[in-house]
SERO-219163 format. One record per residue: residue number from 0; residue in three letters; y, x, z of N, C-alpha, C in turn. Coordinates in Angstrom, 3 decimals, m for minus. Each point is the difference from the previous one (the first is absolute). Layout:
N
{site NUM; "Ala"; {Y; X; Z}; {Y; X; Z}; {Y; X; Z}}
...
//
This chain:
182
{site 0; "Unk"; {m73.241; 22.247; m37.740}; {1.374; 0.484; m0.107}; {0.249; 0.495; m1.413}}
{site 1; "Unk"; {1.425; m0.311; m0.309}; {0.087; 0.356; m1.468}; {0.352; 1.391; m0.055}}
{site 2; "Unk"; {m0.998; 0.760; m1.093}; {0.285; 1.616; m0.084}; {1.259; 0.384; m0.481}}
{site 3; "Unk"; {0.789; m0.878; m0.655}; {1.059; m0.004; m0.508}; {1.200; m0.172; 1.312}}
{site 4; "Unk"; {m0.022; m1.386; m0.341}; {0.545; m0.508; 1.205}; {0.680; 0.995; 1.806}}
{site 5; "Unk"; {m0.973; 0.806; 0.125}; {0.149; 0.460; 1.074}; {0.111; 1.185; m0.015}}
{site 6; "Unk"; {0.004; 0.917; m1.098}; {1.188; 1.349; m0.484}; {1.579; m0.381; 0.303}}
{site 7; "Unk"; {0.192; 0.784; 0.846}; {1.182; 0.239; 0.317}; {0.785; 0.487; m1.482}}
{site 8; "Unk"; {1.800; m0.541; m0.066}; {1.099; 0.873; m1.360}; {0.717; 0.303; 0.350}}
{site 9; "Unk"; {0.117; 1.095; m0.219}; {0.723; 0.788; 0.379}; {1.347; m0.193; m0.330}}
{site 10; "Unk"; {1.330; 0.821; 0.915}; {0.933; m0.776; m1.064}; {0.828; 1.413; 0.477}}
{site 11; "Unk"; {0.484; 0.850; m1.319}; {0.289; 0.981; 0.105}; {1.694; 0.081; m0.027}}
{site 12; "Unk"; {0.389; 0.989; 0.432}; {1.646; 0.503; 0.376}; {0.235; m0.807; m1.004}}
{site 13; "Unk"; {1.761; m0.264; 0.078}; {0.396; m0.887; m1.074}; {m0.118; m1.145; m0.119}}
{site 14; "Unk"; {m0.844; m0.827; 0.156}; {m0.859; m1.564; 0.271}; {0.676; m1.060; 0.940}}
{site 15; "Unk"; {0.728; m0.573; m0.171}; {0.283; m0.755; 1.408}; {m1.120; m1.312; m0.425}}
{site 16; "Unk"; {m0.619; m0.484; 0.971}; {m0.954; m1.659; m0.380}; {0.944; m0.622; 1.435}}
{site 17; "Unk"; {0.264; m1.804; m0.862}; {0.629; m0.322; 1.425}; {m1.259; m1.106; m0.399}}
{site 18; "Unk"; {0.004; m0.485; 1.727}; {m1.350; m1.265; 0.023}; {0.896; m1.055; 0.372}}
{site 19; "Unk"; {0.250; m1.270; m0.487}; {0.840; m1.029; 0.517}; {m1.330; m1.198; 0.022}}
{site 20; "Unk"; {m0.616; m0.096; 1.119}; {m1.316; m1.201; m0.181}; {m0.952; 0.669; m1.255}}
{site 21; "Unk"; {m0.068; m1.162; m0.775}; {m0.702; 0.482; m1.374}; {0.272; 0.003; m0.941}}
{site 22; "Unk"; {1.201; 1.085; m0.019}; {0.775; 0.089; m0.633}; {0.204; 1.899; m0.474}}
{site 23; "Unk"; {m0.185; 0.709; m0.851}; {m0.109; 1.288; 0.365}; {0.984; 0.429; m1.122}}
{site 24; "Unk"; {0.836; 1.023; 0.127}; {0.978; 0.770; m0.923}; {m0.400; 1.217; 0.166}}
{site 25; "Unk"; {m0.192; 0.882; m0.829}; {0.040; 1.249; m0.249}; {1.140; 1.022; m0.654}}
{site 26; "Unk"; {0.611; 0.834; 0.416}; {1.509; 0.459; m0.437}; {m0.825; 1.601; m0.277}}
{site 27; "Unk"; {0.478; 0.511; m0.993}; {m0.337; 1.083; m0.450}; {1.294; 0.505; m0.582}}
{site 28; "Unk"; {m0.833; 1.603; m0.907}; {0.995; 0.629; m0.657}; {0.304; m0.558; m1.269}}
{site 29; "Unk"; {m1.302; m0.912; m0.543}; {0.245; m0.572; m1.612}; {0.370; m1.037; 0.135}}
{site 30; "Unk"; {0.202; m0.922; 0.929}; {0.174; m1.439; 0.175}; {m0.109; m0.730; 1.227}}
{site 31; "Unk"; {m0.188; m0.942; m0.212}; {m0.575; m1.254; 0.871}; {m0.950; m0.966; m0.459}}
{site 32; "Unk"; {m0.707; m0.385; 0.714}; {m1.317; m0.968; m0.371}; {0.093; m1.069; 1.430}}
{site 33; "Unk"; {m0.158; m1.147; m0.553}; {m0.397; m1.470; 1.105}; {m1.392; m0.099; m0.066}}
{site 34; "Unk"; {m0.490; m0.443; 0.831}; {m1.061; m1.026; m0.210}; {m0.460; m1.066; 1.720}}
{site 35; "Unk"; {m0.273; m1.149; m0.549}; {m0.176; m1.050; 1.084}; {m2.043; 0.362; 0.043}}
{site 36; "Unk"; {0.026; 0.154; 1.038}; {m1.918; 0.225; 0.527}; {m0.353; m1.148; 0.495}}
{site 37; "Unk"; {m1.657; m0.129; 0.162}; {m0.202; m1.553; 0.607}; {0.447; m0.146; 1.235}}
{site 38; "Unk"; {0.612; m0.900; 0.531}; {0.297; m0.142; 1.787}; {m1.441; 0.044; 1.194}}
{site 39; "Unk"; {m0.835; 0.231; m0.761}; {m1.298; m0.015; 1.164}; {0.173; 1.666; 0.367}}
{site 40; "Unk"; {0.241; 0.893; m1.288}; {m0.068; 1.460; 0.181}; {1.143; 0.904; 0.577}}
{site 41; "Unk"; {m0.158; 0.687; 1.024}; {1.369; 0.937; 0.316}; {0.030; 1.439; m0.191}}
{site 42; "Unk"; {1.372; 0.431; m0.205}; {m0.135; 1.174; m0.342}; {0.849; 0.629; 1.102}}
{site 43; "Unk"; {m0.740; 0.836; 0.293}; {m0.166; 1.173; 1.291}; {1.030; 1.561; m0.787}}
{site 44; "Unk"; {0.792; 0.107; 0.817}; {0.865; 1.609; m0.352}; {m0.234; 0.570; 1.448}}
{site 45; "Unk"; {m0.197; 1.288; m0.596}; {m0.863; 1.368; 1.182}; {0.286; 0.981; m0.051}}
{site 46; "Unk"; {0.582; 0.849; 0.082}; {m0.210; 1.656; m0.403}; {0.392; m0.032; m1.043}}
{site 47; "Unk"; {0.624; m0.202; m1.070}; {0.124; 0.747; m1.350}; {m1.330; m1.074; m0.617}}
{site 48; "Unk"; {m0.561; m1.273; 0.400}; {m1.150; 0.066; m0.585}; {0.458; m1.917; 0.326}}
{site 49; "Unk"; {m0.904; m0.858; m1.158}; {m0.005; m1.554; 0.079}; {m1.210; m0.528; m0.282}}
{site 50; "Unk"; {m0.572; m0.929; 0.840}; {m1.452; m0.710; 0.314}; {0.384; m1.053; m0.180}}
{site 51; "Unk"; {m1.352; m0.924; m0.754}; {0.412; m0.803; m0.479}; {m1.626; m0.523; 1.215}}
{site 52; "Unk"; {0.641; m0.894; 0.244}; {m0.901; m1.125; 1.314}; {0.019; m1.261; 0.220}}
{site 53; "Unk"; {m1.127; m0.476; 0.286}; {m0.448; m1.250; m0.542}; {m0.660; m0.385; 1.412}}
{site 54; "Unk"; {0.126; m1.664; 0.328}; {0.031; m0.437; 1.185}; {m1.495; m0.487; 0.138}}
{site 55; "Unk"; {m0.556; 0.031; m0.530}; {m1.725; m0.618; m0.418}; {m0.781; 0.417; m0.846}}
{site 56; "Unk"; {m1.327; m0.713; 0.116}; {m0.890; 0.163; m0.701}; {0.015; m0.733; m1.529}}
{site 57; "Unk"; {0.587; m1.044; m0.267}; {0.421; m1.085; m0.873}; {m0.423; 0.570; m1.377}}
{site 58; "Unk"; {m0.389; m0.418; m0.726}; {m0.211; 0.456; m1.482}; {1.406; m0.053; m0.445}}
{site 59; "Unk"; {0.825; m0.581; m0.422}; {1.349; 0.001; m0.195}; {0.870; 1.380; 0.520}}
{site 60; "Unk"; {m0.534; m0.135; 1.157}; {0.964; 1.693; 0.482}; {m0.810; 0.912; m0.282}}
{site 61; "Unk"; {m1.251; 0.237; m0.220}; {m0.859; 0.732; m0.330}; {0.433; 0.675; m1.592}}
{site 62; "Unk"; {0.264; m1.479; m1.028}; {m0.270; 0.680; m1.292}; {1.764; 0.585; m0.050}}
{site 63; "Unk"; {1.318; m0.406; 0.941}; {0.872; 0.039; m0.313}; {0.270; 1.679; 0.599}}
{site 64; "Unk"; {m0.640; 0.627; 1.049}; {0.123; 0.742; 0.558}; {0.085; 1.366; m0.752}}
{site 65; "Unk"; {m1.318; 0.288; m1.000}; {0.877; 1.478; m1.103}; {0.874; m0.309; m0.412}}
{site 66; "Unk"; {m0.326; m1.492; m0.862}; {1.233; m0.423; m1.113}; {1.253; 0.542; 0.723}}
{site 67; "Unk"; {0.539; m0.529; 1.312}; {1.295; m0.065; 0.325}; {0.502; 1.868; 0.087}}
{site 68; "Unk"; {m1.444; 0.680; 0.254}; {0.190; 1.725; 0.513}; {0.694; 0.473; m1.589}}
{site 69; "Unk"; {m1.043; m0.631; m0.945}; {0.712; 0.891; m0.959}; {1.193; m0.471; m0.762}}
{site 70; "Unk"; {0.166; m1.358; 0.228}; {1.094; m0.156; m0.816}; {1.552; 0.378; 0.842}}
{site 71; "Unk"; {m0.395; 0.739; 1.407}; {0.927; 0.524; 0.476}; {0.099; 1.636; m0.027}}
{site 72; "Unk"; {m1.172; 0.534; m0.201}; {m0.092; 0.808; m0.390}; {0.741; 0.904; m1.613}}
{site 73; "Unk"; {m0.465; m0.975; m0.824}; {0.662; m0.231; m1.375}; {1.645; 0.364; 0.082}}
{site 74; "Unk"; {0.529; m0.965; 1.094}; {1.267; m0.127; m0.106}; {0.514; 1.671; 0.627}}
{site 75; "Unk"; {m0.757; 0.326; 1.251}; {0.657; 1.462; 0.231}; {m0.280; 1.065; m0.956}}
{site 76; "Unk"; {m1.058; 0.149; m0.795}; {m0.220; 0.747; m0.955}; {1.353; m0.207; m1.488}}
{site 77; "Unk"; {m0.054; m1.651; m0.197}; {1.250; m0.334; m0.635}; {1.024; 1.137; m0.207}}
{site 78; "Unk"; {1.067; m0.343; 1.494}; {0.992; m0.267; 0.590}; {m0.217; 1.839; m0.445}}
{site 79; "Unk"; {m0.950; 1.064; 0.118}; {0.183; 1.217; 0.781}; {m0.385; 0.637; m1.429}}
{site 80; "Unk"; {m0.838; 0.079; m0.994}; {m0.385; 0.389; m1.111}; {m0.057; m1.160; m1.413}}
{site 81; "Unk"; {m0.100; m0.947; 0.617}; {0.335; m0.862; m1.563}; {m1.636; 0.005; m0.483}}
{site 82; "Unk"; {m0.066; m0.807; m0.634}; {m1.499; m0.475; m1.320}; {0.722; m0.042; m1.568}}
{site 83; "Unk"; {m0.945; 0.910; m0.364}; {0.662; m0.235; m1.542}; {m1.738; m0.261; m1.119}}
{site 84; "Unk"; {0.399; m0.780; m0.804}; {m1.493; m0.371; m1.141}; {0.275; 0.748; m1.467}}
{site 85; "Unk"; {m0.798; 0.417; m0.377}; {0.157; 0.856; m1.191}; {m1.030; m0.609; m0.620}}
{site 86; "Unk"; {0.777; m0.049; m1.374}; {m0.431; m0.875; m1.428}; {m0.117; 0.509; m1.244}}
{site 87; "Unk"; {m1.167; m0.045; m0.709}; {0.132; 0.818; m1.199}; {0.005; m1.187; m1.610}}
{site 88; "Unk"; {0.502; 0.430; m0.916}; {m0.229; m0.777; m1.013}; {m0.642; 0.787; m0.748}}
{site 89; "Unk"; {m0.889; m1.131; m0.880}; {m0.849; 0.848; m1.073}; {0.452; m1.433; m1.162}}
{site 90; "Unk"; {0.336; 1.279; m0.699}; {m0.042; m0.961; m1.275}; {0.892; 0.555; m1.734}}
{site 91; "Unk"; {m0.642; 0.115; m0.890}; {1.243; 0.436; m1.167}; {1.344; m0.652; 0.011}}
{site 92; "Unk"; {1.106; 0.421; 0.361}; {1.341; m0.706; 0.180}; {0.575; m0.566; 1.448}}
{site 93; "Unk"; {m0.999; 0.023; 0.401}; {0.122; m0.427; 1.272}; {0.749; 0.575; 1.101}}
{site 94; "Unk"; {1.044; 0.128; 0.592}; {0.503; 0.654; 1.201}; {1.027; m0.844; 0.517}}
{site 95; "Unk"; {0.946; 0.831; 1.079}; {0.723; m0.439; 1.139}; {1.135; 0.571; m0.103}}
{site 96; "Unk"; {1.410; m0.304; 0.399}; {1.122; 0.871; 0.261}; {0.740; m0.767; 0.849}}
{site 97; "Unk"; {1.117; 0.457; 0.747}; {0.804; m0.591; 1.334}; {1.295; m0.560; m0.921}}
{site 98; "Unk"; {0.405; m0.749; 0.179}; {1.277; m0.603; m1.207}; {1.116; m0.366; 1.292}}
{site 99; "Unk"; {0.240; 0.722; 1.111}; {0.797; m0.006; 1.414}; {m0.774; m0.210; 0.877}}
{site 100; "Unk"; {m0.339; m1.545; 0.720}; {m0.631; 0.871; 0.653}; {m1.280; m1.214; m0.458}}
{site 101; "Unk"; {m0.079; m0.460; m1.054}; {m0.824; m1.408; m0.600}; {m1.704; 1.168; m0.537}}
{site 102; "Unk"; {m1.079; m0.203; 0.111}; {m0.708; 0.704; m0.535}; {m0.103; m0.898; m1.342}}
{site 103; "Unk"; {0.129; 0.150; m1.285}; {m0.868; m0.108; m1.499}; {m1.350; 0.751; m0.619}}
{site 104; "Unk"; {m0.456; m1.105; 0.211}; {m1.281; 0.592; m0.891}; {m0.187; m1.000; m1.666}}
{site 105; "Unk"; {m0.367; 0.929; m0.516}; {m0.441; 0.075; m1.597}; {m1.410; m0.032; 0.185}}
{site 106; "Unk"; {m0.802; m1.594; 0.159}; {m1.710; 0.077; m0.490}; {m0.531; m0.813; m0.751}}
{site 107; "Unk"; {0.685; 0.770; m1.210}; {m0.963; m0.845; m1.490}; {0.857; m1.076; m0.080}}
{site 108; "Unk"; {0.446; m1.229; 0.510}; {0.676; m1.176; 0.193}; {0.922; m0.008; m1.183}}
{site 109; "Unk"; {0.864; m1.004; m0.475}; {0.953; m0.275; m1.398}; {1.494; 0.605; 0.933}}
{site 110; "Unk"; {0.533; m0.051; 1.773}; {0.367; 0.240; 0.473}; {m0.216; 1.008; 1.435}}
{site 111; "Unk"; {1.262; 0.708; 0.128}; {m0.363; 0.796; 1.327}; {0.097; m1.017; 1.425}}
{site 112; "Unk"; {m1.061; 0.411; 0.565}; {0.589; m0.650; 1.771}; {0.915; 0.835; 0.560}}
{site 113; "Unk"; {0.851; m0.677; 0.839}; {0.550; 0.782; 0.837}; {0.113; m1.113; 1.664}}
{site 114; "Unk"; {m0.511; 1.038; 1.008}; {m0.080; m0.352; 1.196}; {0.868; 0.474; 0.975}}
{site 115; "Unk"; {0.626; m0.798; 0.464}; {0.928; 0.423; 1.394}; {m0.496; 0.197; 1.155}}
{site 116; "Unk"; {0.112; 0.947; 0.547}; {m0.738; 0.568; 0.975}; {0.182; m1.147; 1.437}}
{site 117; "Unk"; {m0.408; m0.629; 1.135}; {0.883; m0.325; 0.873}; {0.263; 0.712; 0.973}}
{site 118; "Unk"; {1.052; m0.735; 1.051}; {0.415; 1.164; 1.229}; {m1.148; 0.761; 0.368}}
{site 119; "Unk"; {0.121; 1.236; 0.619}; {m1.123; 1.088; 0.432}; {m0.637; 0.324; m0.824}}
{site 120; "Unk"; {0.086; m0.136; m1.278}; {m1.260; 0.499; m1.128}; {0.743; 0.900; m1.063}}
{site 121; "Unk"; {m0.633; 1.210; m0.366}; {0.431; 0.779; m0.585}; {m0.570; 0.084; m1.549}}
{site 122; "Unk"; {0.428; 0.110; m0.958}; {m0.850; 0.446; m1.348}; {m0.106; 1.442; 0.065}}
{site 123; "Unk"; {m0.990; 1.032; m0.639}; {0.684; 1.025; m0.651}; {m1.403; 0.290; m0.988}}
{site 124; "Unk"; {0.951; 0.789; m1.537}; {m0.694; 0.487; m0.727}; {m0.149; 1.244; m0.252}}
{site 125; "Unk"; {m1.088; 0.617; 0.309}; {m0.345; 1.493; 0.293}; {m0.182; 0.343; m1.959}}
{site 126; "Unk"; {m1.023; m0.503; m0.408}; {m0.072; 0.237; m1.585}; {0.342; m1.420; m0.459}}
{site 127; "Unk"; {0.232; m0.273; m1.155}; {m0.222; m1.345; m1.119}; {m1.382; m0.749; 0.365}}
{site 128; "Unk"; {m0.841; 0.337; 0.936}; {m1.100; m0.632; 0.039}; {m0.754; 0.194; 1.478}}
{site 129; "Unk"; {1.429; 0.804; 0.910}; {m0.669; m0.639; 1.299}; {1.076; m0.219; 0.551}}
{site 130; "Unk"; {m0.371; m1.469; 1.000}; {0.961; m0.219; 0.512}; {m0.060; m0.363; 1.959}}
{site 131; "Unk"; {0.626; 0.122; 1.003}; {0.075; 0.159; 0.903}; {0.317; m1.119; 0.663}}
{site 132; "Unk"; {m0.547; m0.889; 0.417}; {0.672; m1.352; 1.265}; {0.009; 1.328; 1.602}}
{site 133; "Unk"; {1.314; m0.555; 0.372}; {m0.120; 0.953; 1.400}; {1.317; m1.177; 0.871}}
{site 134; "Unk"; {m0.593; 0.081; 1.149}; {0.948; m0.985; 0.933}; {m0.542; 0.162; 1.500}}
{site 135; "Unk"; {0.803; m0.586; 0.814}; {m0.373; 0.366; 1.956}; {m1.321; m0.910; m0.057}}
{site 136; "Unk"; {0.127; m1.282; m0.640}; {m1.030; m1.131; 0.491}; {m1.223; 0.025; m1.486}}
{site 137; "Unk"; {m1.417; 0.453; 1.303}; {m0.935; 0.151; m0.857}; {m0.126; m0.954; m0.883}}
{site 138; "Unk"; {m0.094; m1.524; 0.852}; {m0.758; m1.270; m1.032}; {0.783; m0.442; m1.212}}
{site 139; "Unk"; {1.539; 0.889; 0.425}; {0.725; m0.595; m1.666}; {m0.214; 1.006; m0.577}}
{site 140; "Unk"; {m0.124; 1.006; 0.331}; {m0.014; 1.090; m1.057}; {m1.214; m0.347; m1.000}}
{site 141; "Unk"; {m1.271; m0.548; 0.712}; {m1.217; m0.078; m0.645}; {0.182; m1.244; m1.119}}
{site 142; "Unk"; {0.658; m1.145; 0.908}; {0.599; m1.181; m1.042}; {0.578; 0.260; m0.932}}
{site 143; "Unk"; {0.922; 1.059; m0.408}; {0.746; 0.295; m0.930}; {m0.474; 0.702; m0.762}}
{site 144; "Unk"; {m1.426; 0.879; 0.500}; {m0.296; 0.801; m1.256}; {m1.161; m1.013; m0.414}}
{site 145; "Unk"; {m0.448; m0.703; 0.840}; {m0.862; m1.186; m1.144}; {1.014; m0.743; m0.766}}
{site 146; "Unk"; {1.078; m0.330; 0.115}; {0.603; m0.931; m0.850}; {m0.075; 1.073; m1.284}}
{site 147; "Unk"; {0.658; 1.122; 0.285}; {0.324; 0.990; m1.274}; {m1.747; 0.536; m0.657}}
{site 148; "Unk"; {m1.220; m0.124; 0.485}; {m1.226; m0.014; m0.574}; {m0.317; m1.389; m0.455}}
{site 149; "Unk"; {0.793; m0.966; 0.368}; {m0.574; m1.372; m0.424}; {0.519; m0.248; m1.557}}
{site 150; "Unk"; {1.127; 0.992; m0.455}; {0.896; m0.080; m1.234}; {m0.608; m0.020; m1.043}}
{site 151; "Unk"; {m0.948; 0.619; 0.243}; {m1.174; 0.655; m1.206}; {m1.866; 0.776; 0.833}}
{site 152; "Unk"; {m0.291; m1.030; 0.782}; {m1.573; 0.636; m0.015}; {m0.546; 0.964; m0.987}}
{site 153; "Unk"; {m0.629; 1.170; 0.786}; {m0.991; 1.010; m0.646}; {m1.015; m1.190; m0.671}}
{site 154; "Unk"; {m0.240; 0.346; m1.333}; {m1.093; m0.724; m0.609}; {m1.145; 1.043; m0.267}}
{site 155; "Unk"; {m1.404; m1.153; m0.181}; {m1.047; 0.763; 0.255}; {m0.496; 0.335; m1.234}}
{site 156; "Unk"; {0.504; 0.204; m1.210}; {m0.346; 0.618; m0.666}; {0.471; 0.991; m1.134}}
{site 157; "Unk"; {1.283; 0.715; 0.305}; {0.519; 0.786; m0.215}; {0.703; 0.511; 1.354}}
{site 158; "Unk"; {0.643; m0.582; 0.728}; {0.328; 0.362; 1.685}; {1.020; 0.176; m0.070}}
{site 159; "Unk"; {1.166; m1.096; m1.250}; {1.412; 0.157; m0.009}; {0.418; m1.036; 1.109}}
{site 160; "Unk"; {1.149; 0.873; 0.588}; {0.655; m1.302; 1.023}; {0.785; 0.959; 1.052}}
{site 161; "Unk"; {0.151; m0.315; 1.323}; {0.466; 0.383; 1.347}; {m0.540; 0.264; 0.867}}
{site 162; "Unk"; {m0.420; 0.538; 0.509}; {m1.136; 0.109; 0.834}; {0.261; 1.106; 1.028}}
{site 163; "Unk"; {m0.364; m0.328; 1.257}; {0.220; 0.949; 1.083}; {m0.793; 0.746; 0.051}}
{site 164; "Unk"; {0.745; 1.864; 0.322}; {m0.060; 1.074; m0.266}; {m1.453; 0.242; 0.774}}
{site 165; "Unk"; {m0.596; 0.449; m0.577}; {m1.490; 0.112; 0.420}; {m0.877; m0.858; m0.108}}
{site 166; "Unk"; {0.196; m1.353; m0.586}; {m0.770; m0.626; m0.345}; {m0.953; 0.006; m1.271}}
{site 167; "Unk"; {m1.430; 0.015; 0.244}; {m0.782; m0.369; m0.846}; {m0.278; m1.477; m0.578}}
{site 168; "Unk"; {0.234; 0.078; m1.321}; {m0.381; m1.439; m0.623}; {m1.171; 0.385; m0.899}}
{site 169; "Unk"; {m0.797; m1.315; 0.328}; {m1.158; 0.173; m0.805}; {0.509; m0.297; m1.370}}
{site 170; "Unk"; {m1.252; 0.543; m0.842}; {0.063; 0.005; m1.265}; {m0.950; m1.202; m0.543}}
{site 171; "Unk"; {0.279; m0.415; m0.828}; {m1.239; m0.433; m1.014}; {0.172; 0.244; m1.416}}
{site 172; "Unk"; {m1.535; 0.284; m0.849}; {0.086; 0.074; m0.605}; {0.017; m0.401; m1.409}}
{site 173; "Unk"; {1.004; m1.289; m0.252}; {0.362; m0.460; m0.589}; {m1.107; m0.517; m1.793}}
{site 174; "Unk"; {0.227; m0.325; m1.027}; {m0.714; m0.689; m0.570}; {m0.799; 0.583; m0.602}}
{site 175; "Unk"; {m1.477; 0.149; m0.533}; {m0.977; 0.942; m0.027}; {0.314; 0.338; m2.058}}
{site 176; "Unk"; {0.562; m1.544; m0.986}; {0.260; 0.046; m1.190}; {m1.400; m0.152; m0.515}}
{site 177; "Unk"; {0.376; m0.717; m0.921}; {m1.542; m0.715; m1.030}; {m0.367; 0.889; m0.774}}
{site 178; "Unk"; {m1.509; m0.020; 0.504}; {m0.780; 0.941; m1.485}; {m0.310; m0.337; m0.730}}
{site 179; "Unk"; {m0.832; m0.305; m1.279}; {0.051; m0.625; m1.137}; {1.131; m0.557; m0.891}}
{site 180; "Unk"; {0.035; m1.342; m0.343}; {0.571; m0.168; m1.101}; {0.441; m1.541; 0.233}}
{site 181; "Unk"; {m0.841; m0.743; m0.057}; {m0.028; m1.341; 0.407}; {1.109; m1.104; m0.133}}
//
């Protein structure tokens, strides 16, 4: 049995989830979220609480069975508190500012980027050099702050770039320089 899988989610005041087949909506205070689940898997509403259940032993329903818990899970957490990714820049010259609601960043480049956020996704800039992806739906939020780390990779040997907040990048240490004369 999947350890995942067979945790009950809770789904707190506020929350409506409707089940249409395999088909699941989640209505909250921040939004709304869709998502289509595999048709082998059903989802069970109980008490304040949703099980996600699976008709067999099948490897297929087996590996789909957390997958489907948390990515419904995801969505009530969504819908009720939001996911936000925090980003830091390192670099001389380097930073971020909101130009409406478009984020621009300045990294090193002959030009600035500027990125449009899409529906559900938020920018914000706390300093010139951190910046905030925040939205209901985890997997774009995460997509969007890789696109905005993909602008400029942390490099490994000074560690200028974008890079998500708490991340360690290795170092190396770069060219050792000729002794003698030669």
């Amino acid at each position: 049995m999947s350890r995942v899988g067979k945790l009950p989610i809770p789904v707190p005041s506020g929350v409506d989830v409707d089940i249409k087949g395999s088909h699941v909506v989640v209505k909250g205070p921040k939004g709304t979220l869709e998502r289509d689940i595999a048709p082998e898997l059903s989802v069970v509403a109980a008490e304040g609480q949703l099980r996600i259940e699976r008709p067999n032993e099948e490897k297929r329903s087996r590996e789909l069975h957390g997958l489907t818990r948390s990515l419904i899970n995801n969505m009530v957490v969504g819908v009720t508190e939001g996911y936000t990714r925090n980003l830091e820049i390192q670099g001389v010259g380097y930073r971020a500012q909101l130009v409406g609601r478009k984020l621009q960043l300045n990294l090193g480049y002959s030009h600035p980027i500027e990125m449009d956020p899409p529906d559900g996704i938020e920018f914000a800039v706390e300093t010139p050099t951190k910046v905030a992806v925040s939205g209901i739906d985890k997997e774009l939020v995460g997509r969007i702050a890789a696109q905005v780390r993909e602008k400029r990779k942390p490099e490994p040997y000074k560690g200028k770039g974008v890079r998500y907040a708490g991340e360690v990048v290795r170092r190396k240490a770069g060219k050792a320089g000729r002794i003698g004369g030669g």
